[in-house]
C-alpha positions in Angstrom: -8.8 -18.7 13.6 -8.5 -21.3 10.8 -5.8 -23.7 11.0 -6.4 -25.1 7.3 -2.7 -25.1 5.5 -4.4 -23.6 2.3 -5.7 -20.5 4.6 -2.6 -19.6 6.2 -1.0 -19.8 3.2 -3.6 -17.2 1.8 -2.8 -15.2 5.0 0.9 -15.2 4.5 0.1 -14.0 0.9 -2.1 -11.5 1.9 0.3 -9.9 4.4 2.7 -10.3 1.9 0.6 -8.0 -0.9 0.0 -5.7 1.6 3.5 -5.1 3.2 4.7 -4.8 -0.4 2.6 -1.9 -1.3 2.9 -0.1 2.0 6.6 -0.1 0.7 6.0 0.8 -2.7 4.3 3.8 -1.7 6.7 4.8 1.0 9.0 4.3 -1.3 6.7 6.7 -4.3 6.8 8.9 -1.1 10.7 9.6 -0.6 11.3 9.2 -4.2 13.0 12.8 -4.9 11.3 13.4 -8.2 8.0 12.9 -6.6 8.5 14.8 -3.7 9.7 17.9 -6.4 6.6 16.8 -8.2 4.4 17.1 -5.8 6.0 20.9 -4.4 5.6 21.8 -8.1 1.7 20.9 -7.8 1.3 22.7 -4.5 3.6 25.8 -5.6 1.4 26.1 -9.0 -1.7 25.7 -6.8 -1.5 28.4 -4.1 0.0 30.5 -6.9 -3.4 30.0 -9.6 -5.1 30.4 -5.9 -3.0 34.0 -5.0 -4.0 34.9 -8.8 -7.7 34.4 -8.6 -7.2 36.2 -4.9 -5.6 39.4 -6.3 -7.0 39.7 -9.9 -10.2 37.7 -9.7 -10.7 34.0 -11.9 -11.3 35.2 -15.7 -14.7 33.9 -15.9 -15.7 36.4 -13.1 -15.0 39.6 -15.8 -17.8 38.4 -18.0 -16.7 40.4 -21.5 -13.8 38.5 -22.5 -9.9 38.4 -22.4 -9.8 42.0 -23.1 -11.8 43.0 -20.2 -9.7 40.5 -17.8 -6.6 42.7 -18.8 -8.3 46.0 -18.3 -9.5 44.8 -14.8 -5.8 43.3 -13.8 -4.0 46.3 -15.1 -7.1 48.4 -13.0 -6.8 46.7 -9.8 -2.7 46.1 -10.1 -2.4 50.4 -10.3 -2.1 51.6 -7.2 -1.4 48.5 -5.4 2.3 47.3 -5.0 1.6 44.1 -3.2 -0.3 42.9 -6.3 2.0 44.2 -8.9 5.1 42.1 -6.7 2.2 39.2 -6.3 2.5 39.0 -9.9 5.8 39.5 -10.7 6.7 36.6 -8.2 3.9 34.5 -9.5 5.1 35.1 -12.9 9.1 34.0 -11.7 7.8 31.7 -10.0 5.8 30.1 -13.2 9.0 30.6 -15.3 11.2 29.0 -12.8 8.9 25.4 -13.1 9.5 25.7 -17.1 13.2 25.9 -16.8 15.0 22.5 -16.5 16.7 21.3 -13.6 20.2 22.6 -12.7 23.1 20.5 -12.4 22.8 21.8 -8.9 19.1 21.3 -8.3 19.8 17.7 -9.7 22.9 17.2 -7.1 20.3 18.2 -4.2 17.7 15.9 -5.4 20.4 12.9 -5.4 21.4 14.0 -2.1 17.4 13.4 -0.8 17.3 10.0 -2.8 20.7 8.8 -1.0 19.4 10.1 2.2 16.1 8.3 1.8 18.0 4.9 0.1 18.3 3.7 4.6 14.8 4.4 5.1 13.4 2.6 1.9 16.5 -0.4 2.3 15.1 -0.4 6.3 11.8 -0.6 5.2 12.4 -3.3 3.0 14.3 -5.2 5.1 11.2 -5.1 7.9 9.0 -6.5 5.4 11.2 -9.0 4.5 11.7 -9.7 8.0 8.1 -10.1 8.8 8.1 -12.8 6.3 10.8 -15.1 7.4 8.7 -14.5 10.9 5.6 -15.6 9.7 6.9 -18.4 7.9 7.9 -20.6 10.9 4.3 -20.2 12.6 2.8 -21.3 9.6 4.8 -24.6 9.1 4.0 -24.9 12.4 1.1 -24.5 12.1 1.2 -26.7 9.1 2.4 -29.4 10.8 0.1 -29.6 13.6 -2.7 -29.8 11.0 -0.8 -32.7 9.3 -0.1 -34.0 13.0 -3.6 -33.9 13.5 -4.9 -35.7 10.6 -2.8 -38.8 11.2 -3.3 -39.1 14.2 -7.3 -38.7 13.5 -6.9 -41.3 10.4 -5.2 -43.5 13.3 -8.1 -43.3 15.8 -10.6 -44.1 12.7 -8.5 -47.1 11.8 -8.5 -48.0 15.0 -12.0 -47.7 15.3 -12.9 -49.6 12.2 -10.8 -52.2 13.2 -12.2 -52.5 16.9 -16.2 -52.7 15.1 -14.9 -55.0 12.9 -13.5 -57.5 15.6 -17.1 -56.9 17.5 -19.2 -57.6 14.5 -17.7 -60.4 14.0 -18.0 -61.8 17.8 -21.5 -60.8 17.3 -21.7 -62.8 14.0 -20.2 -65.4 15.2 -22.1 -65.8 18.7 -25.4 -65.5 16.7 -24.3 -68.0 14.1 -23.4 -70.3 17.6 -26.7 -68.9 19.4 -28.8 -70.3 15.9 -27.3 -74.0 15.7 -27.9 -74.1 19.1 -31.8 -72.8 18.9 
């Protein structure tokens, strides 16, 4: 693990990015207009899936829109199930067209206030995890900086200690040569 300032600061963002979109899609989840969204898709799915079932898909008749009538109307005669297949495929088509009743509207404000704890919970946790991560990384930030002076120390130090033996050493041969 990397104890460079610059790279926990890239991790803190990072966790940060990704904490933020895990709650921007929970919160896409719970959102009461997406969840109706998302019934509408599944309820207009299994019903084009229930009308291919019963009648067969259009391209399957091969002469046409004419023919596709002919073969509902055919395989609809004699057999309730599809004709009530229909008609409740057909409600139940009509019934996404129709705007939202006050009522309907009431009951989706009851699912957003129900879900406001969750995404306000949610929210709070990744805030949370934030102020938690941002006291291990000045620590960690300032044992990098603690480590760096006292490293520049120990070089000083060092320097200074070859600079007091050079010069012995200068010196002793500078003796050593008006002696020779």
């Amino acid at each position: 693990m990397t104890t460079s300032p610059d790279a926990i600061r890239a991790d803190i963002e990072q966790t940060r990015r990704e904490l933020g979109g895990d709650v921007d899609a929970l919160a896409d989840k719970v959102t009461p207009s997406k969840i109706v969204e998302r019934q509408t898709d599944k309820i207009k799915g299994g019903f084009r899936s229930m009308r291919n079932r019963v009648m067969g898909v259009a391209e399957d008749a091969g002469d046409g829109i004419g023919d596709v009538k002919d073969k509902v109307v055919a395989k609809a005669e004699g057999n309730p199930i599809a004709v009530g297949l229909i008609a409740f495929g057909a409600g139940l088509l009509a019934a996404s067209l129709i705007p939202a009743s006050q009522r309907e509207k009431e009951m989706a404000e009851g699912v957003k206030e129900q879900a406001r704890p969750l995404v306000e919970n949610l929210t709070d946790a990744a805030a949370e995890a934030g102020r938690n991560l941002k006291e291990p990384a000045q620590n960690a930030a300032t044992a990098v900086k603690d480590a760096a002076t006292d490293a520049a120390d120990t070089v000083k130090d060092e320097a200074r200690d070859a600079t007091h033996e050079v010069k012995a050493t200068t010196q002793e041969a500078a003796h050593n040569a008006r002696q020779g």
